[in-house]
N, C-alpha and C positions, 0 to 999 in steps of 0.2 A: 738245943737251939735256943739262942736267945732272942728275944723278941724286944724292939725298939718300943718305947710310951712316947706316941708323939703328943702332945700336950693340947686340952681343947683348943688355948689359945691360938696356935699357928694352925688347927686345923680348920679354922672358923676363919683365920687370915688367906688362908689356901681356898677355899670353899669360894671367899667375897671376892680374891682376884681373878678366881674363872669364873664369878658370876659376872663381873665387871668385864671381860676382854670378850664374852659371849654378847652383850649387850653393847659394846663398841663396834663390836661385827656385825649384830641386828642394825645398829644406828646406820654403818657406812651401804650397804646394803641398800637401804631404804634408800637414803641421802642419794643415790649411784640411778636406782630406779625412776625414783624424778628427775633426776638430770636428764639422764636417755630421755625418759619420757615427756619431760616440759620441748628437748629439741625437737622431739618424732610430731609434738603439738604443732609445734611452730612450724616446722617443714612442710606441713600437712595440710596447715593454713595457707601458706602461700600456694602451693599447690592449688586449691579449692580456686585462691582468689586470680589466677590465671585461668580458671576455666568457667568462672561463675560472673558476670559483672554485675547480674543482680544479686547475690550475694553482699559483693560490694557494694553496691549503693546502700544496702538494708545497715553494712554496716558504719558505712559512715553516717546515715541519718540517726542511727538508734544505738549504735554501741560507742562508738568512736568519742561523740559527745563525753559518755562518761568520764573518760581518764582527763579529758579538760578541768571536771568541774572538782576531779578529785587529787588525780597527780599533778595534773598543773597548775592547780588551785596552790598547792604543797608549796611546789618548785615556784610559783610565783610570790611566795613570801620571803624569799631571799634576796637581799637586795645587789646581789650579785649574779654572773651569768652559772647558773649549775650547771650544766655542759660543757661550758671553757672548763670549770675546775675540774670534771671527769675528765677531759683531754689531758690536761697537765696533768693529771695522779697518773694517766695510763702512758704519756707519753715518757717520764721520769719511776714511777713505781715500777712499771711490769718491769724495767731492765735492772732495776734496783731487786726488786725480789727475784729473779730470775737469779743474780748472784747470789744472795740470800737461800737461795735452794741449793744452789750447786757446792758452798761452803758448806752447807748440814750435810748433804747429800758424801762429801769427805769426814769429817770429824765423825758423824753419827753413821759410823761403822756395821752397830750393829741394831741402827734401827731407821738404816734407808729405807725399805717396804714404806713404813709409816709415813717420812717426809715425804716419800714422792706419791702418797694419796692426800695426803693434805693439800699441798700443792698442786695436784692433778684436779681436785674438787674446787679447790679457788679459780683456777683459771678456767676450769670448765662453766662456772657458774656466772663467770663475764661472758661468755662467749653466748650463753644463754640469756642473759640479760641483753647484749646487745640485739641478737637474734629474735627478740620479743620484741622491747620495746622499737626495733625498725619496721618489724611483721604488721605490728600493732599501730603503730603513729606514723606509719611511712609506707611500707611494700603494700598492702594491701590497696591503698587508698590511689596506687597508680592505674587501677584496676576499675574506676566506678566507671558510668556512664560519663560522657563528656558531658563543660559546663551548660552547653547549646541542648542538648540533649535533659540534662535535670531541671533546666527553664523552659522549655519549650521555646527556645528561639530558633528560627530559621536559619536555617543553614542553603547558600546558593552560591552560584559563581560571580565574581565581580570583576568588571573590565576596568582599566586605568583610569577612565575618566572618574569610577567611581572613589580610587583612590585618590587622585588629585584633590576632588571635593572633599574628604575626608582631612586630608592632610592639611589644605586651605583653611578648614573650618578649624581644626586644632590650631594653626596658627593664629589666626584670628583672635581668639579667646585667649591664647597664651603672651602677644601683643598687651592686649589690654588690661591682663593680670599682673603683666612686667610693669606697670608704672605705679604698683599698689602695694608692690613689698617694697621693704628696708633694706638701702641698698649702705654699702659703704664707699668712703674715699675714690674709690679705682670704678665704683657703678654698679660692686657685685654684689650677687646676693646676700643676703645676710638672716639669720634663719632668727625668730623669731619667739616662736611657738614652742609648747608642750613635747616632749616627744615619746608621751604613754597615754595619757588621759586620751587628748584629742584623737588620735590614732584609734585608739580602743573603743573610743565612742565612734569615729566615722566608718568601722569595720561593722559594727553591733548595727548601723543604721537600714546595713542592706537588709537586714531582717525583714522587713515589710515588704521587697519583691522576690528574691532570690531564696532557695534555699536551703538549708544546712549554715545557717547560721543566728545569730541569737544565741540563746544563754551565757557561759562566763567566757571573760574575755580574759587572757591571759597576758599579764604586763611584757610589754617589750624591755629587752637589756641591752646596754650596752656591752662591746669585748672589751678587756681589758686590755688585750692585744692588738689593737685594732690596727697596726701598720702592717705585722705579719700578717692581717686580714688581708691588707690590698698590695702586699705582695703574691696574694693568692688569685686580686683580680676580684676580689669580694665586696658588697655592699653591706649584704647580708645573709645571714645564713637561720634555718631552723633546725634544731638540736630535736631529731625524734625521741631519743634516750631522754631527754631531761622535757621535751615539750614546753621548750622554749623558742621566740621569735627574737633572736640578736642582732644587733645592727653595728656598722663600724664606724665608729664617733671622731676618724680622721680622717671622710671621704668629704666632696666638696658638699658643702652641707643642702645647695639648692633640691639634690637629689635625695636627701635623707628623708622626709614624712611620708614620697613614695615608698621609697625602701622600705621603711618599717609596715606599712600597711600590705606590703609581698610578705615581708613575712608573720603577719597576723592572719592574711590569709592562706596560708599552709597549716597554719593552729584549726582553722575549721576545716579540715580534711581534703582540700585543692591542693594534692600535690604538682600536678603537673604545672610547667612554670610561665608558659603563657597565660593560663588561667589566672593563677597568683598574680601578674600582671596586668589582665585586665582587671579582678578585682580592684587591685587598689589604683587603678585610675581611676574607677567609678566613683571608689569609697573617697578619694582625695575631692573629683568633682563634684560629689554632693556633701562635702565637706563646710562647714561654715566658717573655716581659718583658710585666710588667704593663702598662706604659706604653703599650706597641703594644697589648694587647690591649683598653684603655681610649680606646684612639684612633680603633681600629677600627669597637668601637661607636658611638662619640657619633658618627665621621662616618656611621655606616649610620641611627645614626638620625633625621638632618638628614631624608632621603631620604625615609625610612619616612615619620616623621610630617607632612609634605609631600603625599604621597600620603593618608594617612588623612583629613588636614582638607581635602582635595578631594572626597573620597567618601564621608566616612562623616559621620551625626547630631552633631547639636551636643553630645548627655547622651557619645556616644561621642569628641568632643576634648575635655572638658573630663575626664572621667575620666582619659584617655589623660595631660592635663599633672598632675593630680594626684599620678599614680603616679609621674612622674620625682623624686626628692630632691631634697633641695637642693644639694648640693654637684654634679650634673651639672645644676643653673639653675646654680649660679654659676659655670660655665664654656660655658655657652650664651648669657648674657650677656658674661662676657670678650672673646668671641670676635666677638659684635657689637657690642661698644662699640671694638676694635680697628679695624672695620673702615669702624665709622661716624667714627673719628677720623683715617681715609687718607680721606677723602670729608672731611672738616674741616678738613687740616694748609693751613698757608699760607704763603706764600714759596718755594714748591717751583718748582722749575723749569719744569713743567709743569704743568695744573691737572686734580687726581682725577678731575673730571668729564668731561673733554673725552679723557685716558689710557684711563677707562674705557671709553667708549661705541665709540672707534677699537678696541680690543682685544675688544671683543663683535661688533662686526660683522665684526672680522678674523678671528674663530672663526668664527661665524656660516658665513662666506665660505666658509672653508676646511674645514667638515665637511659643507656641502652640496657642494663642488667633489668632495670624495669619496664622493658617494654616501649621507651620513646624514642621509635627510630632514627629518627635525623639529631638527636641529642643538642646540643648546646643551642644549635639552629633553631631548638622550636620557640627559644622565648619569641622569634619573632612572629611566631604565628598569632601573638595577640593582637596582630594588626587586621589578622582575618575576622576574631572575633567584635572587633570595633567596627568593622562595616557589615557585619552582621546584624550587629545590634545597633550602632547608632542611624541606622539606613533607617529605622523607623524611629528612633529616639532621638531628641534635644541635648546637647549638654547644658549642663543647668544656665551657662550665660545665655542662653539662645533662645531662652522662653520669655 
């Protein structure tokens, strides 16, 4: 019998390649384990924060902060929206690597196994990242005590008349703010101001009564996109994944330094959207830039009067439109003739109507998936919040 001499060399190259596919197997294994396990985390946390509200509150006061002062910190050194650009790699990438798989997945005959754990690891680890960072900067925080509730403000019933007075008094102050910004040619607003600094400082101010907020204030972006924004019906939007507050920079502008202060306040842990909206009334009213403080109004009073022409006498709306001037009609018409012209534009890529309706029911979706029953309906409930609170408070022109 003859006996083969295989040579050190190829036994030592035999020996490294099962040392090496042994220790690819240990790697995928592991890699596979935190997968499962970062989702079973995450699941497990929402879980908690549907049963816990103190939970939540502990965590929006004391953990929540952190990813501000660290990943937002990050994400706000870009002077671009990081969130759009995840949209666009996943809106253009996943369908691009998706073909990208399916081509190896033919040619690499004899090493499909491998392609489709590689590819099975990538897209499981978005699916993990999104699942985090929404758990983390979003799902949970729909879950704390309400704003009434972490202030100790009163909560009561309130009859029309007290609506009226509320709505009155918005008018009032929003009257005498209209003759103090920069109007143009036609009488309309005309935006002025800052639209990071100022914002970020009138957010950081509520710190002295309210709170969960104070420390870093993360820069507001603008979209890049921003007319697919308001074929969406959008002002503004925050990016839980990127822990950004984005605004759309071709919406009529009298409504922008509110917006952006809604979305600053969803950065300090106010998901719910009434809430985001009373913040940034307050934050715009105790504002020291006119512009915010006139933007604050006209959006509070979209709200208001919304409510009163639901509940109150006919002699009482038609007094109620009397009283508003004319230069706050002619930025209450601006602002819908802006948006009846995204509902009119043509050649667009997508059509206003069909963008809209997908992005109403994709809220819709997404604030009943978190627990807020009446969904889109409830921004209106900051008007509950305003007679709550301002029934014993001034707005700042009234002192």
């Amino acid at each position: 019998m003859k006996t083969k001499v295989i040579p050190e060399q190829e036994t030592a190259q035999g020996v490294d390649v099962k040392v090496s596919q042994k220790a690819d197997k240990k790697h995928k294994h592991t890699q596979l384990k935190w997968l499962i396990g970062s989702a079973i985390f995450f699941v497990l946390l929402n879980v908690l924060a549907w049963k816990s509200t103190q939970f939540c509150d502990f965590y929006q006061k004391h953990i929540y902060p952190l990813w501000a002062q660290t990943y937002g910190r990050v994400t706000s050194l870009l002077p671009f929206s990081f969130g759009e650009l995840l949209i666009a790699i996943a809106v253009f990438g996943i369908p691009l690597s998706l073909l990208v798989m399916i081509v190896l997945l033919i040619i690499k005959r004899g090493r499909r196994g491998k392609v489709a754990k590689v590819f099975g690891f990538i897209y499981g680890w978005i699916l993990v990242f999104i699942l985090g960072t929404e758990t983390l900067n979003c799902f949970v925080l729909y879950h704390t005590s309400t704003f009434e509730e972490l202030n100790n403000i009163s909560v009561e019933e309130h009859t029309n008349d007290d609506l009226e007075e509320l709505g009155f008094r918005i008018v009032a102050q929003l009257n005498e703010l209209s003759s103090q910004v920069q109007r143009d040619e036609e009488g309309r607003f005309v935006l002025t101001s800052d639209t990071d600094d100022t914002a970020r400082v009138a957010v950081e101010g509520l710190e002295d009564e309210f709170v969960c907020f104070g420390g870093y204030e993360v820069h507001p972006k603008p979209i890049y996109c921003s007319f697919f924004m308001s074929q969406m019906d959008l002002m503004g939007i925050y990016f839980p994944f990127s822990m950004e507050a984005n605004y759309n920079t071709d919406m009529y502008k009298a409504k922008l330094p509110n917006t952006i202060c809604h979305e600053l306040a969803h950065t300090k842990g106010f998901m719910r959207e009434e809430e985001a909206n009373f913040i940034a009334f307050v934050a715009c009213d105790r504002c020291g830039d006119v512009d915010y403080r006139y933007s604050g109004y006209l959006s509070a009073l979209t709200y208001v009067r919304n409510q009163i022409f639901e509940y109150c006498d006919e002699d009482t709306k038609c007094e109620f439109d009397n009283a508003i001037c004319d230069e706050v009609w002619a930025d209450i018409d601006g602002n819908r003739e802006y948006w009846e012209s995204v509902e009119e534009a043509e050649d667009t890529v997508f059509e206003s109507e069909s963008v809209s309706e997908v992005s109403e029911k994709a809220m819709e979706t997404s604030l009943h998936a978190n627990g807020v029953e009446d969904g889109i309906a409830s921004y209106g409930r900051m008007v509950d919040l305003m007679l709550n609170y301002y029934g014993e408070h001034k707005f700042v022109g009234e002192e």
